[in-house]
C-alpha positions as CSV (number, residue, x, y, z in Angstrom):
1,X,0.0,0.0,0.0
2,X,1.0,3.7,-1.0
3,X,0.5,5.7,2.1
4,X,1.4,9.2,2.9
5,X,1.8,10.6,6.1
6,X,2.1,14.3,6.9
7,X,3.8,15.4,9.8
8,X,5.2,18.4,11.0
9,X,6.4,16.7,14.2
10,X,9.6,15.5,12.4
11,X,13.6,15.4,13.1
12,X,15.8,17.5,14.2
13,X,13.4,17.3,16.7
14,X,13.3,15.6,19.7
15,X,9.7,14.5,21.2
16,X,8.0,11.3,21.9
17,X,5.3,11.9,18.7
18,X,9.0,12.1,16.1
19,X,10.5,9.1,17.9
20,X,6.7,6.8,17.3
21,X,6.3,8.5,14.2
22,X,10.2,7.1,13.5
23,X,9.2,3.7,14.4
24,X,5.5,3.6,13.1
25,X,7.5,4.6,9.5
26,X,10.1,1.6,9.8
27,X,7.2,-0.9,10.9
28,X,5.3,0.0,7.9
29,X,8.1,-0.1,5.5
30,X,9.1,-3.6,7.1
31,X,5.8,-4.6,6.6
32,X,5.9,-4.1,2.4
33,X,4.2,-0.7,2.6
34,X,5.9,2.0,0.5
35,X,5.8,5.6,2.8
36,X,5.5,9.0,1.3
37,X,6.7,11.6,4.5
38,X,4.9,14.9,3.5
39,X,7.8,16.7,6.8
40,X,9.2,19.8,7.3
41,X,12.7,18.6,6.1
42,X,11.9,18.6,3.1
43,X,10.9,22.2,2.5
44,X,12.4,25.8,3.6
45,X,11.6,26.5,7.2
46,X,11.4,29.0,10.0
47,X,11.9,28.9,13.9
48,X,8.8,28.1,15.8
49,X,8.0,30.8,18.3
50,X,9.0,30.3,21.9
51,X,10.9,27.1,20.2
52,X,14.0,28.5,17.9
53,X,15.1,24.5,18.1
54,X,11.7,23.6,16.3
55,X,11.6,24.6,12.5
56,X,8.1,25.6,10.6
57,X,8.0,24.3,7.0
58,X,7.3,27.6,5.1
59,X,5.3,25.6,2.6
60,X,2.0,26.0,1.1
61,X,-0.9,23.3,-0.9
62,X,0.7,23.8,-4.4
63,X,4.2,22.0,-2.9
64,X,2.2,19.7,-1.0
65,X,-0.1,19.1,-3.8
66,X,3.1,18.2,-6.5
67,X,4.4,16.1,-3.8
68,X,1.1,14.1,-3.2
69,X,0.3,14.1,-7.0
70,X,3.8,12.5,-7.8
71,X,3.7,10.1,-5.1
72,X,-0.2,8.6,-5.9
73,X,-0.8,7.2,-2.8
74,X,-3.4,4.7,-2.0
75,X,-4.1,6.9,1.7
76,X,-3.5,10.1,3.6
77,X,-2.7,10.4,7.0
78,X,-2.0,13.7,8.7
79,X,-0.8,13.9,12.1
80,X,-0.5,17.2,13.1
81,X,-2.3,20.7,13.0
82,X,0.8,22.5,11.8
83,X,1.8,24.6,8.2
84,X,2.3,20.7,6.5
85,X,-0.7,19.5,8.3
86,X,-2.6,22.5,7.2
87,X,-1.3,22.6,3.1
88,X,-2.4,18.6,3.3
89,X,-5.9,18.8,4.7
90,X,-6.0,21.9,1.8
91,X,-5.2,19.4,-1.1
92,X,-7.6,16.6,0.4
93,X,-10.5,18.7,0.7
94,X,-10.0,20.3,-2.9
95,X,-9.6,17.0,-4.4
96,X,-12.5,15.2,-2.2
97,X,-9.9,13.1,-1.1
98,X,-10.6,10.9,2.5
99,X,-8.1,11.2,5.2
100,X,-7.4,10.4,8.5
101,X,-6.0,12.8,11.4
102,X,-4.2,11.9,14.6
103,X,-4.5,13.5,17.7
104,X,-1.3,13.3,20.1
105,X,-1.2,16.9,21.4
106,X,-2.6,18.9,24.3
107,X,-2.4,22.5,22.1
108,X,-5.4,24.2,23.5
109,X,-3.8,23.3,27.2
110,X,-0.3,24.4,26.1
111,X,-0.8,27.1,24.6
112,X,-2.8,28.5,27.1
113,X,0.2,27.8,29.8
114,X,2.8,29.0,27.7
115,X,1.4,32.2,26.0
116,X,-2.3,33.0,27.7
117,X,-4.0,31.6,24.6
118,X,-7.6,31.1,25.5
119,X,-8.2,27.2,24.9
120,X,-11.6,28.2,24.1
121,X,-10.4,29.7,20.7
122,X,-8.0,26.9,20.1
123,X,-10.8,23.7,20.8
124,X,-12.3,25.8,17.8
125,X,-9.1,25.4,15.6
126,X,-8.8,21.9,16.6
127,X,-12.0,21.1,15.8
128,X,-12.0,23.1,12.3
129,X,-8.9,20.9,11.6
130,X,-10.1,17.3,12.7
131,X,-14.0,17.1,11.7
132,X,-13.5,16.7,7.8
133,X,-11.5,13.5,8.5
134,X,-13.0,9.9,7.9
135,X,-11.6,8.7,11.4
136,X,-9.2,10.8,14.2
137,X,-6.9,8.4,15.8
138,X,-6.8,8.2,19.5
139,X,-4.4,6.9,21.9
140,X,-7.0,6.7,24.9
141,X,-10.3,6.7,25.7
142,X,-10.0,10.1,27.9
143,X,-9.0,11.4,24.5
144,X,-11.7,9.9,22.5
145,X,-14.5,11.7,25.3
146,X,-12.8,15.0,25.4
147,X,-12.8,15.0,21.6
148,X,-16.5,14.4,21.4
149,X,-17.1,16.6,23.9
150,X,-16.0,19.9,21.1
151,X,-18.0,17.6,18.1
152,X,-15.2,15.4,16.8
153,X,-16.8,11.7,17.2
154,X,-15.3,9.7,14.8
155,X,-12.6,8.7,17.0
156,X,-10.6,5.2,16.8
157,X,-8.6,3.5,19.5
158,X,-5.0,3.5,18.2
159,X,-2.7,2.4,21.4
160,X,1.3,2.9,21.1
161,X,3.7,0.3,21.4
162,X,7.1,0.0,22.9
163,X,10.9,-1.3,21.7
164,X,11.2,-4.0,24.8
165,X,14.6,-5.3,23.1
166,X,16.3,-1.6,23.2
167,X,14.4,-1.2,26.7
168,X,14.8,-3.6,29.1
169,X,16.9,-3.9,32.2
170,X,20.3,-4.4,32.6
171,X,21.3,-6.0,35.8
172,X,25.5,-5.0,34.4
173,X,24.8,-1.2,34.7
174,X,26.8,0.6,36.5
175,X,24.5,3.0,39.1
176,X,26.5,6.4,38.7
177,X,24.6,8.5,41.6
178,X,23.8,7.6,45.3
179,X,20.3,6.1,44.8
180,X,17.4,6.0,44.9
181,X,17.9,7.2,41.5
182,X,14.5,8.8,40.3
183,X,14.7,9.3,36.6
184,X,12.6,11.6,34.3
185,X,13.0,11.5,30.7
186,X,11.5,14.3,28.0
187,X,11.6,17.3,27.4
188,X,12.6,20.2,29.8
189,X,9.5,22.6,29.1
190,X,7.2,24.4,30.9
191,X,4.0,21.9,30.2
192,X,6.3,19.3,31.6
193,X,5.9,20.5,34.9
194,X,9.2,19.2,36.3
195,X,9.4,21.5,39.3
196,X,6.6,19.7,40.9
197,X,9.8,17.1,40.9
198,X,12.5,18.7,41.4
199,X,11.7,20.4,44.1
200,X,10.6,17.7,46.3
201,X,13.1,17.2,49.3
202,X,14.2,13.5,48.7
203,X,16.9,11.2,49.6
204,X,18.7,10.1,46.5
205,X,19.3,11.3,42.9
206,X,17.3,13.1,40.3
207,X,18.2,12.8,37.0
208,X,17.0,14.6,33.9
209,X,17.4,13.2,30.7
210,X,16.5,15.5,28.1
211,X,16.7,19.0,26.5
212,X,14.3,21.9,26.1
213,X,13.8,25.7,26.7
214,X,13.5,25.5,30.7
215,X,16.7,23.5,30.9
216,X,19.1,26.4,32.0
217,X,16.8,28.2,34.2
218,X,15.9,24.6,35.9
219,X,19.8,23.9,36.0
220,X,20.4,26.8,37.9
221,X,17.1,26.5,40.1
222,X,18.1,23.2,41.4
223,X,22.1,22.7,41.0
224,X,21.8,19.4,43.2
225,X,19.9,17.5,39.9
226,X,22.0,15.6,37.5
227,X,20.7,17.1,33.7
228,X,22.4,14.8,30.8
229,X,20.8,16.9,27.8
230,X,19.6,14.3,25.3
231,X,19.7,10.6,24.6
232,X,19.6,8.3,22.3
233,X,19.3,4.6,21.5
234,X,21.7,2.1,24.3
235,X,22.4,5.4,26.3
236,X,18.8,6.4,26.8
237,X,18.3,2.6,27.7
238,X,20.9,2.4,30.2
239,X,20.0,5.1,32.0
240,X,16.5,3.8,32.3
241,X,18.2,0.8,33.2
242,X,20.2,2.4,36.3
243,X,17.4,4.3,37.9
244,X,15.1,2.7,40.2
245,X,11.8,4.6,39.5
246,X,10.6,6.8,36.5
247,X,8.8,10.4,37.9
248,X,6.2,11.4,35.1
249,X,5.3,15.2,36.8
250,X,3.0,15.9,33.9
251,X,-0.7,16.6,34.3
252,X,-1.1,17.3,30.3
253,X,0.5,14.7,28.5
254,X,-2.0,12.6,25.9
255,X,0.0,9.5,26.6
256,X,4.1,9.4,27.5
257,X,5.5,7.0,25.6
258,X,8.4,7.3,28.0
259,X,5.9,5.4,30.1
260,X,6.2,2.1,28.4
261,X,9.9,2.5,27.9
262,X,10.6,2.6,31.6
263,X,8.3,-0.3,32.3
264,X,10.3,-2.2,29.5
265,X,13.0,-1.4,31.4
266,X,12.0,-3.0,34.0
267,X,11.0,0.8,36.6
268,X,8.2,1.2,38.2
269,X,6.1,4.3,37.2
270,X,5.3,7.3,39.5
271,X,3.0,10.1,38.8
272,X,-0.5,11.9,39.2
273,X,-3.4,10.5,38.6
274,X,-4.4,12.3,35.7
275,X,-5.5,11.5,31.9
276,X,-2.3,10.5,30.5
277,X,-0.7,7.9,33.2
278,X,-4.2,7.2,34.5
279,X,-5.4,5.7,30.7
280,X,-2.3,3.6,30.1
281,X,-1.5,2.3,34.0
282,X,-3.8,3.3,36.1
283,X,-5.7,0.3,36.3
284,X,-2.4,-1.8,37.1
285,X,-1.5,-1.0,40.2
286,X,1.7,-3.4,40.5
287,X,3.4,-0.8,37.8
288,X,2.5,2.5,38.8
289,X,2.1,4.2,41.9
290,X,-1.1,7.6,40.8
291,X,-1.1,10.0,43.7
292,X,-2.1,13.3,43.6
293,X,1.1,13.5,46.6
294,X,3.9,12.9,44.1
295,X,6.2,12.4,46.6
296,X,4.3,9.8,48.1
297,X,4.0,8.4,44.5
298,X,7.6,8.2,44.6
299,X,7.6,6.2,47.6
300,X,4.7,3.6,46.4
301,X,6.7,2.9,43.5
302,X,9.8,2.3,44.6
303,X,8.2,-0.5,46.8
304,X,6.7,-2.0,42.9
305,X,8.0,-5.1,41.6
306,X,10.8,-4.7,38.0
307,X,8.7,-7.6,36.5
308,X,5.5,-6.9,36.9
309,X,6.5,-3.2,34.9
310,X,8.4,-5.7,32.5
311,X,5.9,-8.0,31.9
312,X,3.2,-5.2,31.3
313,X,4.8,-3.5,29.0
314,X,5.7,-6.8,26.7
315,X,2.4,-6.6,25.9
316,X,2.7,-4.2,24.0
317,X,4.5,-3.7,20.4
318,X,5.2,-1.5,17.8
319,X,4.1,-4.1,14.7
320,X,0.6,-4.1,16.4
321,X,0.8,-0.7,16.4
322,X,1.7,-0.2,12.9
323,X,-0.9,-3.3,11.6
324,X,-4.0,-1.2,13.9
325,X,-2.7,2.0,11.8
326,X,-2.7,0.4,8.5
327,X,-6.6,-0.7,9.4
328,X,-7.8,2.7,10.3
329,X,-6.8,4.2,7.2
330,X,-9.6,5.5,4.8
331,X,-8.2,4.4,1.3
332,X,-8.5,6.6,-1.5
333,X,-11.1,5.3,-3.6
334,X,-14.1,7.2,-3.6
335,X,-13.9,10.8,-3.6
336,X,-15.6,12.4,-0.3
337,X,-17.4,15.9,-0.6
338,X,-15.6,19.0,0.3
């Protein structure tokens, strides 16, 4: 199958929705599928505002539209509200072509944090964006209701999967801080909430693995906190591997994909119980430790049992993920009215 996927969530970057997308890609490829990426590599681009690391394809529908015509794909996915995402929902809707949307990113909560945006007027955008398409994928069910709650009801269930032979504990590692070692892993950004973590008075080590526009002022804030900047591939994994619980401070992540590393990994999971950790662990209690005290979520989890987070996260891979993907595509067949 022809499929092409628009994205403006792409490298440089470095975020859990370019790292699935990364894998989703490879799956499908591996799987016979030939994959058109519709990303903002491969046109001009401009520094995101608030984000000079993140670059905005300056692109419009006729480049998407010579793209798309030249590739002839048998679907369209686009998974994200940005310029690409914009210039490809343009070309579907002036051809009458299906497509699907994804949904992995709290925007009308972010932007509201980060720049006083009312989320009222940014629901709208979403839902402007996401009501033409055949089916929005959903990582959760939390997602799916909030969704239908501003009009968007054809959600699908599309759950995320995990590498468990890159993740997975290493009983060899060398521990390089005093422990407990409580590991947090993304990116170092105001929605992250990561004070709520490292501010808590705790015996042990926090590490921060990771890289974003809050990172010096948090460095400075809270000298006693190991920050490693970014990593990648067997690094990432061993330090997963040396901690002894994983801290998820967010209250507005969709999912964390980070999640289901560190339970490959063998850590036990501590965070609030909010939308996010709540959908993917919070009815497992032997993984996760959901307290609205995160210190005290600290201290449930680091009582939790490395199997039982191993185990649950072996059930859960990336060729399912890619196979369920393939299925909630909306072929191009019949045209759809715009």
């Amino acid at each position: 199958m022809k499929i092409a996927i628009a994205t403006d969530a792409w490298h440089p970057q470095v975020n859990g929705v370019v790292r699935a997308w990364s894998i989703i890609i490879d799956e499908l490829v591996h799987a016979g599928h030939e994959i058109t990426r519709v990303t903002p590599d491969r046109f001009a681009g401009v520094p995101c505002p608030g984000e000079p690391d993140i670059r905005l394809a300056a692109t419009g529908p006729r480049r998407i539209a010579a793209l798309l015509d030249n590739a002839g794909p048998d679907a369209i996915h686009i998974a994200t509200e940005g310029p690409v995402g914009l210039a490809t929902r343009h070309y579907c809707r002036r051809r009458g072509v299906p497509f699907t949307t994804s949904y992995h990113t709290h925007f009308p909560y972010y932007l509201k944090m980060r720049f006083g945006f009312p989320r009222r007027v940014t629901w709208q955008l979403i839902s402007y964006f996401h009501r033409p398409a055949q089916s929005v994928m959903v990582t959760t069910d939390t997602l799916a209701n909030e969704l239908a709650s501003h009009g968007i009801t054809q959600t699908r269930h599309w759950p995320r999967g995990v590498d468990a032979e890159m993740f997975r504990p290493m009983p060899e590692v060398e521990r390089p801080y005093p422990g407990p070692i409580m590991l947090y892993v993304g990116r170092v950004a105001a929605e992250k909430n990561l004070a709520a973590f490292l501010s808590l008075d705790k015996r042990g080590t926090k590490v921060v693995v990771g890289d974003g526009p809050d990172r010096g002022k948090l460095e400075r804030q809270y000298p006693d906190v190991m920050f490693v900047g970014r990593q990648h591939g067997e690094a990432l994994a061993r330090y997963y591997a040396a901690a002894d619980v994983f801290v998820f401070p967010s209250r507005t992540d969709t999912y964390g994909l980070v999640l289901l590393e560190a339970l490959a990994a063998g850590l036990p999971v501590a965070a609030y119980p909010v939308a996010g950790p709540s959908d993917v662990l919070g009815n497992v209690p032997e993984v996760a430790c959901l307290d609205d005290d995160l210190s005290r979520a600290i201290d449930g989890a680091l009582k939790l049992s490395s199997e039982a987070a191993r185990a649950f996260a072996l059930q859960h891979s990336w060729t399912a993920c890619a196979s369920r993907f393939v299925e909630l595509l909306a072929p191009i067949g019949e045209t759809v009215a715009a």
